[in-house]
ROMAR-836629 format. One record per residue: residue number from 1; x, y, z of N, C-alpha, C in turn. Coordinates in steps of 0.05 Angstrom, whole numbers. Atoms other than C-alpha are relative to their C-alpha. Example, Ala and Ser with C-alpha at 12.3 -4.5 7.8 and 13.67 -1.06 7.14 Angstrom:
1 / 18 / -24 / 0 / 246 / -90 / 156 / 18 / 24 / 0
2 / -16 / -24 / -1 / 273 / -21 / 143 / -15 / 22 / 14
This chain:
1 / -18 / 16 / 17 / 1150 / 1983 / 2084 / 25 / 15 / -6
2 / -19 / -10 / 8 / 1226 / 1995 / 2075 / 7 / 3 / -30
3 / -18 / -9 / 28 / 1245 / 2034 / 2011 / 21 / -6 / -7
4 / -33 / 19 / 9 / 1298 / 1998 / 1963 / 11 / 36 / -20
5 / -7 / -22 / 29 / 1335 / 2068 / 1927 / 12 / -22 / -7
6 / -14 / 13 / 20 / 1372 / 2013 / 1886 / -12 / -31 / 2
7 / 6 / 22 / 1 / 1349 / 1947 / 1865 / 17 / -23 / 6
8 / -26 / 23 / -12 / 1413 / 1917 / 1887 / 9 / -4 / 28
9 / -1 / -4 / -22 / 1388 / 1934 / 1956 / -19 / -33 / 16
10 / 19 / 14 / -4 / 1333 / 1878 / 1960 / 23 / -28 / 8
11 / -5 / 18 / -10 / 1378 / 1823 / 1975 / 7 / 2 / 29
12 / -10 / -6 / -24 / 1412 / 1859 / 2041 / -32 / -1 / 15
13 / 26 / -5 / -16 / 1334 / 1878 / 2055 / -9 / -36 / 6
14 / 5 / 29 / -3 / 1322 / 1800 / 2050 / 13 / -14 / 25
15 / -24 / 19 / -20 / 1376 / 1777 / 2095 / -14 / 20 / 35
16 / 14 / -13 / -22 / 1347 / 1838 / 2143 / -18 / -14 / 14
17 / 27 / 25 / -7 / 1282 / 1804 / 2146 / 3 / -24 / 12
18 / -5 / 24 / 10 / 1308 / 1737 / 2145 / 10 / 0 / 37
19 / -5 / -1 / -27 / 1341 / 1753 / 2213 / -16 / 15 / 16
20 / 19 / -15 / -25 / 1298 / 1798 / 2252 / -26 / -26 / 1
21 / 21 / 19 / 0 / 1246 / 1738 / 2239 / 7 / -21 / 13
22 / -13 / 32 / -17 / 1292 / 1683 / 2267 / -2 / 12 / 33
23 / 0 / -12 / -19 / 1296 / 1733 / 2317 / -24 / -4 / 24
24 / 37 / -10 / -24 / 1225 / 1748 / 2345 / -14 / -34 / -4
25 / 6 / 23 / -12 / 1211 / 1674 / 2336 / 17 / -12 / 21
26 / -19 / 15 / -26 / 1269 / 1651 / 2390 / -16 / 10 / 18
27 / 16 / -5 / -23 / 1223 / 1653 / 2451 / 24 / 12 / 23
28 / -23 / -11 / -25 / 1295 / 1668 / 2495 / 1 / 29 / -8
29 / -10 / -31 / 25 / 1298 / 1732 / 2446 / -24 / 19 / 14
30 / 22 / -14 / -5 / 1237 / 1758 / 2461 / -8 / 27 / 21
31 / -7 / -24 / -21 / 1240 / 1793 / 2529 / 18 / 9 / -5
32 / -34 / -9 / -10 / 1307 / 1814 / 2520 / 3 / 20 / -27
33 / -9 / -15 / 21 / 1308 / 1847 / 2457 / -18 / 21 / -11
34 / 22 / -24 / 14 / 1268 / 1912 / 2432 / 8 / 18 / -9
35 / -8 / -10 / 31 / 1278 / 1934 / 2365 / -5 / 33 / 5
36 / -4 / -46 / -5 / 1292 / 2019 / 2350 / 15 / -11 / -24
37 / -19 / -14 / 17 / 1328 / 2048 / 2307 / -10 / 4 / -32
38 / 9 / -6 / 32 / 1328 / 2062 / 2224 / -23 / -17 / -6
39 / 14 / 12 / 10 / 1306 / 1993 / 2203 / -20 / -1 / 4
40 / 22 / -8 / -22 / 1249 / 1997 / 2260 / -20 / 15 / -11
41 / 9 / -22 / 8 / 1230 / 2059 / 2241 / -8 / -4 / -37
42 / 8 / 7 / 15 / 1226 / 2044 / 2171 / -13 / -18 / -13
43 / 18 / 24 / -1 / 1186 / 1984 / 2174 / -19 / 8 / 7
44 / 19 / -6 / -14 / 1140 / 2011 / 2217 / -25 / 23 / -19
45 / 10 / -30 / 6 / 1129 / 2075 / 2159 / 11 / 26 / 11
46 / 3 / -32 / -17 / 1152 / 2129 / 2205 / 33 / 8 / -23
47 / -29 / -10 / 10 / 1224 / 2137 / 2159 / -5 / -12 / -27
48 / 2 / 12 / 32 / 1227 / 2134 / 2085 / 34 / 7 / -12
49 / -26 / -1 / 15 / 1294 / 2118 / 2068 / 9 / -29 / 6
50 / -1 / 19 / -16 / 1329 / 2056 / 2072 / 24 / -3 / 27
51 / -17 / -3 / -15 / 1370 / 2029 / 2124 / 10 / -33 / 5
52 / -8 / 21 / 12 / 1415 / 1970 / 2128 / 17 / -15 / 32
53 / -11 / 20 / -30 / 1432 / 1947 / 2206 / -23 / -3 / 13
54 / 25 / 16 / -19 / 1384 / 1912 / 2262 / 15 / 16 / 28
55 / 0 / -19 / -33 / 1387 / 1964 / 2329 / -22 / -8 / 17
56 / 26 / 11 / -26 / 1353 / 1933 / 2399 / 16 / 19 / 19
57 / -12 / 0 / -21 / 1359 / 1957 / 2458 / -6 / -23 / 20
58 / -8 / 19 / -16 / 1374 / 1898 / 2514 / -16 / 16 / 34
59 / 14 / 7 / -31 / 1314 / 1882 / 2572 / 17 / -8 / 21
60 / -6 / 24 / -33 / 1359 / 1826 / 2605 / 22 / 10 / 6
61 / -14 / -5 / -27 / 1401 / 1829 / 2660 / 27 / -1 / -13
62 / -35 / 5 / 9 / 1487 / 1834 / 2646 / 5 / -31 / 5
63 / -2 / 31 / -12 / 1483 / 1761 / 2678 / -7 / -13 / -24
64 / 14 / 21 / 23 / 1444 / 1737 / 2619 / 12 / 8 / -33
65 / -10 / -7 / 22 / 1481 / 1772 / 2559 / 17 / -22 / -7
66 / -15 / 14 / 11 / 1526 / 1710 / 2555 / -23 / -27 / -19
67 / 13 / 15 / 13 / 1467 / 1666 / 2546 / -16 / 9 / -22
68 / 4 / -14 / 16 / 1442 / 1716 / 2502 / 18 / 8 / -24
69 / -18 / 6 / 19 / 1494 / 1711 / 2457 / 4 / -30 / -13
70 / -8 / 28 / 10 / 1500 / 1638 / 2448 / -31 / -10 / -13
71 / 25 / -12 / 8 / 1418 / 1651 / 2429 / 6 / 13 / -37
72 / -6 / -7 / 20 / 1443 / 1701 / 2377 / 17 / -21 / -21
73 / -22 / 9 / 20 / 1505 / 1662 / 2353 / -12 / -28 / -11
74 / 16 / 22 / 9 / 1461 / 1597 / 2341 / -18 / 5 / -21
75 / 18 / -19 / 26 / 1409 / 1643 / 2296 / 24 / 1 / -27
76 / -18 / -5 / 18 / 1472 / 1657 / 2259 / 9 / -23 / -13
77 / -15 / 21 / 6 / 1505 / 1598 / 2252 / -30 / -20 / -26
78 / 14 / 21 / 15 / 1437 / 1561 / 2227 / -7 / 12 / -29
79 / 3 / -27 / 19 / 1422 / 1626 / 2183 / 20 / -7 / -31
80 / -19 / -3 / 25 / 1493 / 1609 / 2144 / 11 / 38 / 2
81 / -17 / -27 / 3 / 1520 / 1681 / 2169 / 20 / -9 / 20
82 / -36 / 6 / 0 / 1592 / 1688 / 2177 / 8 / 22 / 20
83 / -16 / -11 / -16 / 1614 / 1724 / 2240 / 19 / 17 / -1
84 / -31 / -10 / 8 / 1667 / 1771 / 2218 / 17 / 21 / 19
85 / -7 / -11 / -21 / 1668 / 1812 / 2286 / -19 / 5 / 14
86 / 16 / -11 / -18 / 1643 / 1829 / 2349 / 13 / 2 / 22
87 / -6 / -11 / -14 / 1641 / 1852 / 2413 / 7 / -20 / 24
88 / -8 / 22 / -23 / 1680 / 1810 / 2472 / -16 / 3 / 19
89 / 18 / -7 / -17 / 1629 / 1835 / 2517 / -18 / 10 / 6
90 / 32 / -9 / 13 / 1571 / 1866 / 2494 / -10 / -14 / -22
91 / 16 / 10 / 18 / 1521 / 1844 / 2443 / 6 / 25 / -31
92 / -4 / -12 / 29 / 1552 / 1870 / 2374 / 13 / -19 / -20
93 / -9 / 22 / 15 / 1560 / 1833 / 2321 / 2 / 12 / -31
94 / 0 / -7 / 39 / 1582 / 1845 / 2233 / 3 / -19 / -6
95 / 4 / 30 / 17 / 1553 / 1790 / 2197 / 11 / 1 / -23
96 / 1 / 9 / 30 / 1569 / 1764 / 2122 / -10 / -13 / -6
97 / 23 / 10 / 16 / 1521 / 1745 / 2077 / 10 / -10 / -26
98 / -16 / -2 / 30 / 1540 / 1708 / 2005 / -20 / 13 / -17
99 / 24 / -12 / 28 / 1511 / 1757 / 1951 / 1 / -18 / -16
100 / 7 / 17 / 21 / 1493 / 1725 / 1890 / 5 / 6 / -25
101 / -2 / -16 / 23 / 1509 / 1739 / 1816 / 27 / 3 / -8
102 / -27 / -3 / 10 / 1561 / 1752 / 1775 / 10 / 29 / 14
103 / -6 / -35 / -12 / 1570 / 1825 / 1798 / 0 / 0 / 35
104 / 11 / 5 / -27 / 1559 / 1800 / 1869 / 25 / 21 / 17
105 / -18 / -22 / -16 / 1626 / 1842 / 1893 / -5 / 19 / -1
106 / 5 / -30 / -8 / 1603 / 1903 / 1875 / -15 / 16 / 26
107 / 27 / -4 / -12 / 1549 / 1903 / 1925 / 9 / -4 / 30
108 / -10 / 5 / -30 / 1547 / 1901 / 2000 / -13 / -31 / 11
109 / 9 / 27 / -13 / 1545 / 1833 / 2036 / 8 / 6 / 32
110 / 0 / -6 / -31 / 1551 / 1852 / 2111 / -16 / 9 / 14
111 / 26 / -16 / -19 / 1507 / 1880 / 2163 / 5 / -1 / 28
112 / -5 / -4 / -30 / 1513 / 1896 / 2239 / -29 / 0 / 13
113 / 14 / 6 / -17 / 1472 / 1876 / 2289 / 7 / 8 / 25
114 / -11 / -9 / -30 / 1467 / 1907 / 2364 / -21 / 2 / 18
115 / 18 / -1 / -25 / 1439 / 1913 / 2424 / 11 / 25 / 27
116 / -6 / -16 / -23 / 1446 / 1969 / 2479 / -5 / -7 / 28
117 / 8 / 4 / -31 / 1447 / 1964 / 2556 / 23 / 12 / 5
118 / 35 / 18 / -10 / 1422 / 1981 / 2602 / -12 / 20 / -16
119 / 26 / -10 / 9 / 1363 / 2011 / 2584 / -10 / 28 / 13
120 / 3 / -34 / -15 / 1348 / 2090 / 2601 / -33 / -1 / 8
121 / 32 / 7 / -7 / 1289 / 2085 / 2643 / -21 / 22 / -17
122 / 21 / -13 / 7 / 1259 / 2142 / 2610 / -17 / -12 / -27
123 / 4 / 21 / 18 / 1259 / 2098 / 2547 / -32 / -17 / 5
124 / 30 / 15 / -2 / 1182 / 2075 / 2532 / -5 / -16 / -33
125 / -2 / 19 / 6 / 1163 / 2019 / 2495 / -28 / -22 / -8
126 / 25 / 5 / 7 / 1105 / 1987 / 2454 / -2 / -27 / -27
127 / -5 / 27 / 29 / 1085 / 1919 / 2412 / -14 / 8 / -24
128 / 17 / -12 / 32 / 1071 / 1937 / 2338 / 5 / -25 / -20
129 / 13 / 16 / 17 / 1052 / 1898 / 2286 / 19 / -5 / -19
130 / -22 / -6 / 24 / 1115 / 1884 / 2229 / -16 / -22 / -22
131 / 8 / 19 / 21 / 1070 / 1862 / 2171 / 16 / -9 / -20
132 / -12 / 19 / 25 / 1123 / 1845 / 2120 / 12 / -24 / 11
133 / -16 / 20 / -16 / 1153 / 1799 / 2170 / -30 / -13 / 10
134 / 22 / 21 / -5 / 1083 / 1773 / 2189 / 16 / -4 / 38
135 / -11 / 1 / -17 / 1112 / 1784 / 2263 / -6 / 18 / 21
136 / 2 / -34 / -21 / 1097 / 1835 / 2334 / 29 / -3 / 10
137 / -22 / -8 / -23 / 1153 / 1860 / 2368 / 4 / 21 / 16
138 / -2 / -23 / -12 / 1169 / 1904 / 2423 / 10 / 13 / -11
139 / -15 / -17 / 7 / 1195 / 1968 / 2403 / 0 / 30 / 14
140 / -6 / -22 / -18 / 1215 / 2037 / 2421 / -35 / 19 / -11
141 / 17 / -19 / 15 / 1158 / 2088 / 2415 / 8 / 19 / -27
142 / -11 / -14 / 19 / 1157 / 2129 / 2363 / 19 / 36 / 8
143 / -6 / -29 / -17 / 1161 / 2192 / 2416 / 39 / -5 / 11
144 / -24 / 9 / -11 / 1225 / 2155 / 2444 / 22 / -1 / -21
145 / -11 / 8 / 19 / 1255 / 2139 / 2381 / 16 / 27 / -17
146 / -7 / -33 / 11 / 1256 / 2215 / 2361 / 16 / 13 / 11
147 / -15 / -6 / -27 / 1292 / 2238 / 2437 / 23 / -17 / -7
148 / -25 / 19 / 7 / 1345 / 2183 / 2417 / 3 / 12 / -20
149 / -10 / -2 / 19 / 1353 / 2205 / 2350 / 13 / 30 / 7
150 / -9 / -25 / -9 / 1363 / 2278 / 2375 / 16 / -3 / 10
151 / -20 / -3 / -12 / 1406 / 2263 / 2420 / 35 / -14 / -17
152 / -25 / 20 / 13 / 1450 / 2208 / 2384 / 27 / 19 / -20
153 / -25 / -11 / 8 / 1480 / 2256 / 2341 / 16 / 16 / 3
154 / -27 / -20 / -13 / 1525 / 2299 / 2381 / 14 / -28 / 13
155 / -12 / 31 / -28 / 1538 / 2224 / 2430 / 4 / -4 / -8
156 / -15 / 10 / 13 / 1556 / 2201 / 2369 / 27 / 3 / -5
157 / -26 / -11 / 5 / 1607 / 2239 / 2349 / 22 / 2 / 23
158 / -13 / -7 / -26 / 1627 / 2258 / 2425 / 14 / -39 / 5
159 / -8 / 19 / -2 / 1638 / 2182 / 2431 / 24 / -13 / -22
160 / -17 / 23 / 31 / 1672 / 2154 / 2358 / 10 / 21 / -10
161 / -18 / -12 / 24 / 1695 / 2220 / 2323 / -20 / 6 / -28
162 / 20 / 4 / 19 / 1637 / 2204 / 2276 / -19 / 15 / -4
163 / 26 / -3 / 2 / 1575 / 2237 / 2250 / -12 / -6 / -21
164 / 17 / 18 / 24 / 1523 / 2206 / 2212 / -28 / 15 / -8
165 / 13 / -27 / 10 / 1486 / 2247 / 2157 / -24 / -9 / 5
166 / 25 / 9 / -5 / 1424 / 2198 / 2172 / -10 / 12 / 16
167 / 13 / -14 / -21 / 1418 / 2229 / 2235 / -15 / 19 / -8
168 / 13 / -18 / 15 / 1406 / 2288 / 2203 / -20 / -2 / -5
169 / 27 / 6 / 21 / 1359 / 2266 / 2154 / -27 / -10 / 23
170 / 21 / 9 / -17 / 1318 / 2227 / 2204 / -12 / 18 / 15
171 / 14 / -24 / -21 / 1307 / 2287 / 2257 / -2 / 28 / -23
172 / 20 / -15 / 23 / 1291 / 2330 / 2193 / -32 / -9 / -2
173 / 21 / 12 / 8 / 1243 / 2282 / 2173 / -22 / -8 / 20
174 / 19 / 7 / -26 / 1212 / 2270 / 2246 / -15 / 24 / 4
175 / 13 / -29 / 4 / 1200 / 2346 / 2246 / -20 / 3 / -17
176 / 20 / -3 / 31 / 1164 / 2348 / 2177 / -16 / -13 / 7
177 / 19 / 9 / -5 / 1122 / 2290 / 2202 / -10 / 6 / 20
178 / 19 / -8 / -21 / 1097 / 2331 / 2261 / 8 / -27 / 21
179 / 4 / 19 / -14 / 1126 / 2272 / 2305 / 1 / 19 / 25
180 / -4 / -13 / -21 / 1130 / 2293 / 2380 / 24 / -16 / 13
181 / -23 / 16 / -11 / 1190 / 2273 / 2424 / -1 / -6 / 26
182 / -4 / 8 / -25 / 1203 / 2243 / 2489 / 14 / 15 / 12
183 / -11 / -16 / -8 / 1230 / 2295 / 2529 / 21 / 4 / 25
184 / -16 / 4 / -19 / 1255 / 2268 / 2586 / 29 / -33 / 0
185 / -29 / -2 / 9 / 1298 / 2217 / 2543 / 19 / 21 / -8
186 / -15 / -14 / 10 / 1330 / 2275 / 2517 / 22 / 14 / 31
187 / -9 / -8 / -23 / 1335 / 2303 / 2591 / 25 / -21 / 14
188 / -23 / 16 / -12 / 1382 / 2237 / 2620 / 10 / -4 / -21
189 / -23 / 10 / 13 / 1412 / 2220 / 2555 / 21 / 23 / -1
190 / -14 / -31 / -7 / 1435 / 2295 / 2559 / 23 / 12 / 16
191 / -4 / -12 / -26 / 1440 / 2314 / 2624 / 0 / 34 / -4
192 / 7 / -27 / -4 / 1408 / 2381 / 2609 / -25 / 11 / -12
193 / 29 / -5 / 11 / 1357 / 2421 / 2596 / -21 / 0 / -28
194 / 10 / 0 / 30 / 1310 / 2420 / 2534 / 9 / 26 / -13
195 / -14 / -15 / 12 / 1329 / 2493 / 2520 / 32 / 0 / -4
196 / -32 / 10 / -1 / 1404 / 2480 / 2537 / 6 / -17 / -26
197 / -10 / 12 / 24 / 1406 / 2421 / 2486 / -10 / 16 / -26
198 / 8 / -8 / 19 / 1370 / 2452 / 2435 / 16 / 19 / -19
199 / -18 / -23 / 6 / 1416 / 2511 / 2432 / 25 / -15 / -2
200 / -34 / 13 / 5 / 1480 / 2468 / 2432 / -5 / -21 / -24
201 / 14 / 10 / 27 / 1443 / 2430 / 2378 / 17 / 15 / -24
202 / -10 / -24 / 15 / 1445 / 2485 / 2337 / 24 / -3 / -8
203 / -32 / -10 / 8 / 1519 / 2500 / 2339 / 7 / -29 / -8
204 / -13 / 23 / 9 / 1538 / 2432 / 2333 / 0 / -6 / -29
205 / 16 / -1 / 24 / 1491 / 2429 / 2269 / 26 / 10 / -21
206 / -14 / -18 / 13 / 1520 / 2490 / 2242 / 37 / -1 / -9
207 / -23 / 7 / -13 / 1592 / 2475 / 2265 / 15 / -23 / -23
208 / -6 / 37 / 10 / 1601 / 2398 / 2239 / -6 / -8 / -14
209 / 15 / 20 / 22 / 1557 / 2374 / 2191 / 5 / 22 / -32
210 / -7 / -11 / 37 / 1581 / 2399 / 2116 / -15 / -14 / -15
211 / 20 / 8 / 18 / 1545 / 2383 / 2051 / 20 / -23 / -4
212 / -13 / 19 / 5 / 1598 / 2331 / 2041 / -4 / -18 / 16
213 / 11 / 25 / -12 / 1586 / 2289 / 2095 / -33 / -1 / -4
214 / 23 / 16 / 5 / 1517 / 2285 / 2079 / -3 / -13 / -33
215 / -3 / 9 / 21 / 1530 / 2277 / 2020 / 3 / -35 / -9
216 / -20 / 29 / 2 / 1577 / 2204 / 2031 / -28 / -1 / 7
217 / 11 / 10 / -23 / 1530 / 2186 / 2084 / -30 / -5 / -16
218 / 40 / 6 / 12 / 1454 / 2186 / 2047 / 3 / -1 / -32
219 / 2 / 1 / 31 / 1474 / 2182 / 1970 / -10 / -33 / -4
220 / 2 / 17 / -1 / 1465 / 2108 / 1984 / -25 / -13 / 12
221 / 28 / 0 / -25 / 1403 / 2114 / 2035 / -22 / 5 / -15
222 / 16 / -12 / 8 / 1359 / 2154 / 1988 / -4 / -9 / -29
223 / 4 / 3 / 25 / 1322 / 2149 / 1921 / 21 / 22 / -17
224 / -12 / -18 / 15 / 1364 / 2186 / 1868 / -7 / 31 / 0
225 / 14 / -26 / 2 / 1314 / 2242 / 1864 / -5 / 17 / 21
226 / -5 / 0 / -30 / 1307 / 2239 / 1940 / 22 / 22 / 11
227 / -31 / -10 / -4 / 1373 / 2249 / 1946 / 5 / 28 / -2
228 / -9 / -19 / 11 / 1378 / 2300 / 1898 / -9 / 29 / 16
229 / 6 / -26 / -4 / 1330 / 2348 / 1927 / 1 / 0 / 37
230 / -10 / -3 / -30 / 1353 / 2333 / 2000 / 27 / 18 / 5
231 / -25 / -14 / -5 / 1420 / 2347 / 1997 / 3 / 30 / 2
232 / -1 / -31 / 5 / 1412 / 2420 / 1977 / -15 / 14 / 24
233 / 16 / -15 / -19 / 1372 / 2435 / 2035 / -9 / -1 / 26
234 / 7 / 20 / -18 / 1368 / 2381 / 2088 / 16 / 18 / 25
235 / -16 / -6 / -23 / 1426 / 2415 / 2141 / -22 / 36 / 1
236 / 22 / -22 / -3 / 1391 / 2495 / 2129 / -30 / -6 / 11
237 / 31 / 4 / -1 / 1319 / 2462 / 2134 / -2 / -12 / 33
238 / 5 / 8 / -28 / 1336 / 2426 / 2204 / 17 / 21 / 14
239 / -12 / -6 / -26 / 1375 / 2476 / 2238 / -20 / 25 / -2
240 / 16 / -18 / -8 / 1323 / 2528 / 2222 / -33 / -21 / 21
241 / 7 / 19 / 1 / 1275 / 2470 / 2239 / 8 / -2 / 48
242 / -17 / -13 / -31 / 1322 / 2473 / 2311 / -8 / 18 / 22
243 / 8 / -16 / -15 / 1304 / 2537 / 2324 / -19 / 9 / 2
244 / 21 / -6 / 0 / 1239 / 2539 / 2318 / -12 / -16 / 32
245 / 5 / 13 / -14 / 1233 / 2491 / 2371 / 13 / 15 / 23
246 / -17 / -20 / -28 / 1288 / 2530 / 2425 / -22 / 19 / 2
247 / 20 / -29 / 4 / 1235 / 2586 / 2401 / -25 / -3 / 17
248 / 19 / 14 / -5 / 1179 / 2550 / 2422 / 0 / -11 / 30
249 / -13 / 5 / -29 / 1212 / 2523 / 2491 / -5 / 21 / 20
């Protein structure tokens, strides 16, 4: 079950639901779409924090992404969400949602939806059970899920400029839970060795990530108390965390 740190999170968590359900009932949806990422992961239990976009990665063919969009944009449209951008040629989309309440501006009404392709063959893939949605859906393993998360946050940045303190937090928190990782996503999303990345890990770690960006980035993700006793320790705890694993290699 996804953790609300703020009670003014439960409506976005609603609208979450509300779509990943329209979702995995569209029978066109079905092959083509298999859920990853935060929300995923924190539905499932494996991540305790919350998280506030819908990440698939994309079965069907480039031929079918148009009809796969007119799929999506029909969910939307019947849903009552408001389009406010996307991608001319891939599957990305930033919805709007109307909050509710007098205070309703303070709060977030948007959410991003995506889909990746193609699909990294090493990428494995399993139907699990999403009891609050009363729903199965394909999804990434949990082993796979971890190899993506490792990797994402250097690709991230190397791609957008960006890094995102979640990352962080998540491949902390995959560590602590003894998860294991997929090794040969890490190998093609890479293109190098497990000790090679590990060690450029590291520096990147060390390098780029300040207490201030984790700071922005998870004050909003985490319980207050969460928070509190993450921040102080979350970047030291994974890059020693890092090298225990290069160590280990």
């Amino acid at each position: 079950m996804m953790l609300l740190p703020n009670k003014n999170d439960a409506l976005h968590k609603a609208w979450l639901y509300r779509l990943l359900e329209a979702i995995a009932d569209e029978n066109g949806l079905k092959g083509a779409l298999y859920f990853k990422g935060g929300t995923c992961a924190a539905m499932l239990g494996w991540l305790d924090r919350f998280s506030v976009d819908l990440d698939f990665d994309y079965a069907g063919s480039h031929a079918d992404i148009p009809a796969t969009r007119k799929l999506l944009e029909d969910i939307f449209k019947r849903l009552g969400l408001e389009v406010i951008d996307s991608s001319k040629n891939g599957l990305q989309y930033f919805l709007k949602y109307r909050p509710t309440g007098s205070s309703a501006g303070a709060f977030r009404n948007t959410l991003k939806i995506e889909a990746m392709f193609p699909l990294f063959t090493a990428s494995l893939y399993q139907p699990q059970q999403f009891v609050e949605i009363d729903r199965i859906l394909t999804c990434q393993t949990k082993e796979t899920m971890f190899a993506h998360k490792l990797v994402a946050l250097m690709d991230r940045y190397e791609k957008t400029g960006h890094i995102a303190g979640r990352d962080i937090y998540d491949i902390h928190h995959f560590f602590m839970q003894g998860f294991a990782y997929n090794a040969e996503v890490i190998k093609q999303r890479s293109q190098k060795e497990l000790k090679d990345f590990f060690t450029d890990l590291i520096a990147f770690v060390e390098l780029k990530v300040s207490d201030k960006l984790i700071t922005e980035d998870l004050n909003s993700l985490l319980s207050p108390d969460k928070f509190t006793q993450m921040r102080k320790i979350l970047k030291r705890e994974t890059v020693s965390l890092l090298r225990h694993e290069v160590e280990a290699l």
